[in-house]
C-alpha positions, 0 to 999 in steps of 0.5 A, a space after each residue: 500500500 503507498 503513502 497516498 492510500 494510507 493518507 486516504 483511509 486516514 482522513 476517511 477515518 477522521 470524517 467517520 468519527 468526526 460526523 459520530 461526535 457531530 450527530 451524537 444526539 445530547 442526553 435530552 434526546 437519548 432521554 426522549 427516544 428511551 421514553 419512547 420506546 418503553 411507550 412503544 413497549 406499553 402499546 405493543 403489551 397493552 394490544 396482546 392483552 386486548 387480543 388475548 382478552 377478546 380471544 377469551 370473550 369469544 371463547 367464553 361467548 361460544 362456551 355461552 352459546 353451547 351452554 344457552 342452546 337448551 335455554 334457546 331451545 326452551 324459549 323458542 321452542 319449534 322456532 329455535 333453529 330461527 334464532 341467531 342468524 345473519 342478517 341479509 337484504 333483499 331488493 324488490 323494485 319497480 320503475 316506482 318503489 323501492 322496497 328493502 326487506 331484512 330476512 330478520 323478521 322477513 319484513 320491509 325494512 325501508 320503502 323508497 319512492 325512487 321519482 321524489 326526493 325529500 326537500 333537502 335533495 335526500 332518497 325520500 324513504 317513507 319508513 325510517 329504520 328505528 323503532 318500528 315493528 312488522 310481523 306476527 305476535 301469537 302463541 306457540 306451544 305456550 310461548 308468547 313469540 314475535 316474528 320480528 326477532 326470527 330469521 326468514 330465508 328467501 325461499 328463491 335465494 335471491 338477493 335483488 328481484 327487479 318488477 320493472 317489466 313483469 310482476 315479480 314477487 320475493 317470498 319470505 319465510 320462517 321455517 319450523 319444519 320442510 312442510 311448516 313455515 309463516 311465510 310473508 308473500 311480496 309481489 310488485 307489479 310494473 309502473 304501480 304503487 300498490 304491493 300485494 302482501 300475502 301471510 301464510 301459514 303453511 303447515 302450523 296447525 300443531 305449532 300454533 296454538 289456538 286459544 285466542 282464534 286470531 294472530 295479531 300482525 304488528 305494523 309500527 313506523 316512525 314518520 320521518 319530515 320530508 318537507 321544508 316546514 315542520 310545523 305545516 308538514 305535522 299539521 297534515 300528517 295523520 293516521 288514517 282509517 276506512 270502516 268497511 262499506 263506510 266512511 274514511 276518519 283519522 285519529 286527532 293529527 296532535 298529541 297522543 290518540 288510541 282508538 280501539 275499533 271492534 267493527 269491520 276496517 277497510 283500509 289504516 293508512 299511514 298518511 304525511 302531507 304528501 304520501 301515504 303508506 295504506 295497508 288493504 284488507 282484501 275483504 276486512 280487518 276485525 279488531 284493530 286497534 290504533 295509536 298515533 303520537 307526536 314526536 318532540 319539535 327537534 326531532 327529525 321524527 313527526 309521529 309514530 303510527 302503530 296499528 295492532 290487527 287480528 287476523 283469524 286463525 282456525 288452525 288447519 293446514 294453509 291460512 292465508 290472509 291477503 292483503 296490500 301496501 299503497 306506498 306513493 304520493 297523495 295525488 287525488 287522480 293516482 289514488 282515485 285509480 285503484 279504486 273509487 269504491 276504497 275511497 283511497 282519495 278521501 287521504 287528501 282534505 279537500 273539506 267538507 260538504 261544499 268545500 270538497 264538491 267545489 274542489 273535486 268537481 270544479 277546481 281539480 279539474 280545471 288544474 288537472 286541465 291547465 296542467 296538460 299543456 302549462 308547465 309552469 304551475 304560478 301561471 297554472 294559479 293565476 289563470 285558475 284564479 282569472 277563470 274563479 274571478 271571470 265567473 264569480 264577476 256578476 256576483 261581485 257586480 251585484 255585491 258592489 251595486 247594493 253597496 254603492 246604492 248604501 252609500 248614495 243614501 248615506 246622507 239621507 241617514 245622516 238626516 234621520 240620525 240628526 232628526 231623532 234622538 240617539 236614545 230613540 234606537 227602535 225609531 232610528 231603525 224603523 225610519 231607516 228600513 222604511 227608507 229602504 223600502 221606499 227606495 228599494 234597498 235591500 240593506 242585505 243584498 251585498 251579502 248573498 253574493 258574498 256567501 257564494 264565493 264563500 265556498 270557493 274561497 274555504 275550497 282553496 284554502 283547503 286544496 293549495 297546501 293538500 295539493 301534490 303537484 305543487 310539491 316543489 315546483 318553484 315560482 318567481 323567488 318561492 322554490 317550492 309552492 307548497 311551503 313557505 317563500 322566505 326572502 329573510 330569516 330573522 334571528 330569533 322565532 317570533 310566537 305565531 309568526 315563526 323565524 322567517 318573513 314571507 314575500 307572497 304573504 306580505 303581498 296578500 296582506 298589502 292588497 287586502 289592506 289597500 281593499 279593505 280601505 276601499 271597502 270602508 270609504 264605500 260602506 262608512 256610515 255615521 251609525 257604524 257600529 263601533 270598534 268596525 273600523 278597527 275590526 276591518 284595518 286588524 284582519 289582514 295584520 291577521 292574515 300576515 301572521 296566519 299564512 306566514 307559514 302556510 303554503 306560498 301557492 295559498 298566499 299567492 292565489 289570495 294575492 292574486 284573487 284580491 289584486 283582480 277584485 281591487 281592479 274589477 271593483 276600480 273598473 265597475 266604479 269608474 265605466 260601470 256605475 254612476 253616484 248619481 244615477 244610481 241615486 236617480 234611480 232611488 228617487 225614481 222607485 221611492 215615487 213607484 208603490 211598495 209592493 207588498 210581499 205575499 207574506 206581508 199581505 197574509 199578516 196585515 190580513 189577519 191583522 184585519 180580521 182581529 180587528 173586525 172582531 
């Protein structure tokens, strides 16, 4: 080896033990890198304890297990091998629903109706997954069971069935022996809502027993919020139920109501503002008993439904209950096509009496008509409301003449009043009704017209917020015509106002103070009763808080329908109806003789008679 080799190993040497004193880490860090590693230790020892205590649970889980195989035995008797299963889903859809059943207790777990969406855009399921119930409650070898907590097998082994072009059906059933089972049926048509849901029992006659004759079929749902405003949204849900052969009626949609019903039950629907889920009888349901409870106001829950319903049990060989599911919107034309004689339709309040004639044959129509070739359902509205106001025009006519010919004789009841004494009240009204007569007035004759529009009117107010197709369609800045529009949400909730300020309701209370301030200066008289002013000025400050939060659709037609009163009333004024022939008209029929009433004539008849004897 030369010099020059030695001198580079050497200096090799130095720049070795040079960098290990350089990056010799200091006592701190020797310190730091001691603790952790004991840390690092503690970790890896505290990790084979947990797995070496979860290895002794699962042995002493399975030790349990073979242990408890007699008490399950003993608890669930010929149901024993349905306990303790692994959960599994099956799909069945259409082009419409979607329905999600869970092989524990073979029941419908989630119902999804795949055209809509809740109003924040989210798969709108019309059941949420907690705290509901489905299935069979009874008695077998006297032990109370509930097919709820048993598992079902798919009797096809499918896992997703798909009823878009034929019907197809999913067959779910809880096995005791190869001939004995409870088989729950699901069979679902193309393009259709309705779900044929058939209860078997196959073979069951010695598991079952039959001291009660019945089986009691458990139907419980939370009922989730899908719409933007709660408060209207509960307001419109509700449990609903058709006796057989008879009218439809529901439990009070506010607290808590039970009903227990021993006649014979059609249809119990489990109703939202705008969709339902109905369970059909094929013939009827006797002994049901229902209960329906309001959730807390923070809970994204409005109500539990539930419905107990007992289904005969004779105890032969096969026994089948059929029945059906509705899972879809509240659209009075869907509903109405599965049958008029279900009475599916009466879900939706469109009033009573009058009030539901003048929707069903009247306005439905007219929508339904304007709806197949208008898109945009704020135009829909607002030639609904021309088409109301076109025909309602003579009535208004009529109603504006009689009080235009009030306020022409306006000064000639100041002369009466002036002429006798306040405290003379009785001959005040005497001289003013003999005033009218002579003139031809009926003080009263403004009313009639009103009363007719009265029914359309309450129609509509019943019909907006009940009506589906509104359903979030937008118009203007409302996004959604069957909620509320908010243009600003105020930083604390105002009591019956709520936390929002709402343009179409503004609106509707503009018009209706600005006609009401026409009405007044039309009607005003000296012996007014008092307060009436008042009275008139405060009701459209009530409609401002009243229809804060109703639909926008409601205060938009309000709005619109009281704007083109205000025009026609302006118009009749200004082309139609003049002061002063309409008082010339009075003089004229004060000189004409009062024509007597035919029941006038019969009292001053026998008026006469007394008087001859």
């Amino acid at each position: 080896m030369d010099r020059n080799s030695i001198f580079g190993l050497l200096i090799i040497g130095a720049i070795l033990i040079g960098y290990t004193y350089l990056t010799k880490p200091s006592e701190e860090e020797i310190k730091a890198i001691n603790t952790r590693d004991s840390i690092a230790r503690v970790d890896r020892l505290h990790n084979e304890q947990l797995e070496e205590a979860r290895l002794e649970s699962l042995k002493a889980q399975y030790a349990e297990v073979k242990q408890d195989s007699a008490a399950i035995q003993d608890a669930y008797g010929a149901f024993a091998g349905a306990v303790n299963q692994q959960e599994e889903f099956i799909t069945l859809e259409n082009k419409l629903v979607k329905l999600t059943l869970n092989t524990r207790g073979g029941r419908i777990q989630n119902v999804q109706l795949k055209e809509f969406q809740t109003h924040d855009s989210l798969p709108l399921l019309l059941w949420a997954e907690k705290n509901s119930k489905f299935g069979l409650t009874f008695y077998a070898e006297n032990k109370p069971m509930n097919t709820q907590d048993l598992f079902f097998v798919e009797a096809n082994g499918a896992d997703a069935v798909d009823a878009t072009t034929s019907e197809k059906g999913v067959s779910m059933r809880l096995m005791v022996g190869d001939d004995k089972y409870i088989e729950y049926k699901y069979t679902l048509a193309p393009d259709s809502y309705m779900l044929d849901f058939t209860v078997n029992l196959v073979g069951m006659q010695d598991v079952i027993s039959r001291n009660s004759n019945f089986v009691t079929f458990n139907w419980q749902e939370d009922i989730p919020r899908q719409e933007k405003g709660r408060k209207f949204e509960n307001q419109y849900t509700a449990l609903y139920y058709k006796f057989f052969e008879d009218e439809v009626n529901s439990l009070s949609a506010a607290g808590e109501k039970e009903e227990d019903l021993a006649t014979k039950v059609k249809w119990i629907g489990f109703k939202q503002q705008f969709f339902s889920s109905v369970l059909i009888a094929d013939e009827a349901f006797k002994g049901v008993k229902l209960k329906s409870v309001d959730m807390d106001e923070n809970s994204p829950i409005l109500k539990n439904f539930s419905a107990e319903i007992s289904l005969p049990y004779q105890g032969t060989q096969l026994e089948t209950h059929p029945m059906k599911f509705y899972f879809g919107p509240n659209k009075f034309n869907t509903l109405r096509k599965y049958g008029k004689d279900i009475d599916m339709h009466k879900l939706i309040d469109l009033g009573w009496a009058i009030f539901g004639w003048v929707n069903r044959y009247f306005v439905i129509p007219i929508f339904n008509f304007l709806e197949g070739f208008i898109g945009n359902y704020g135009i829909i509205i607002l030639i609904l409301t021309i088409i109301i106001k076109l025909l309602l025009a003579p009535l208004t006519y009529k109603s504006y003449m009689s009080t235009a010919k009030m306020k022409v004789l306006k000064p000639q009841i100041d002369a009466i009043n002036e002429k006798i004494p306040k405290d003379k009240a009785m001959e005040r009204q005497q001289a003013t009704m003999a005033l009218y007569k002579k003139a031809g007035v009926n003080p009263m004759g403004g009313c009639l017209p009103m009363l007719v529009q009265f029914p359309f009117l309450i129609a509509l107010f019943r019909f907006f917020p009940a009506s589906f197709e509104l359903r979030q369609k937008s118009f203007l800045w409302a996004t959604d015509l069957s909620s509320y529009d908010s243009i600003m949400t105020l930083p604390w909730n105002i009591p019956w106002y709520g936390d929002h300020v709402s343009l179409f309701c503004l609106l509707m209370a503009g018009t209706n103070l600005v006609y009401t301030r026409m009405n007044s200066q039309m009607t005003q008289s000296s012996n007014q009763m008092p307060g009436m002013q008042t009275m008139m000025y405060l009701m459209p400050v009530m409609f401002l808080v009243w229809f804060n939060n109703y639909a926008s659709g409601l205060s938009y037609y309000y709005f619109i329908a009281t704007l083109f009163t205000i025009i026609q009333t302006v118009a009749i004024r200004k082309f139609m109806v003049d002061d002063d022939k309409v008082l010339a008209m009075l003089e004229a029929n004060k000189k004409k003789p009062v024509k007597k009433s035919k029941f006038q004539q019969r009292l001053e008849e026998a008026a006469k008679q007394r008087s001859k004897k």
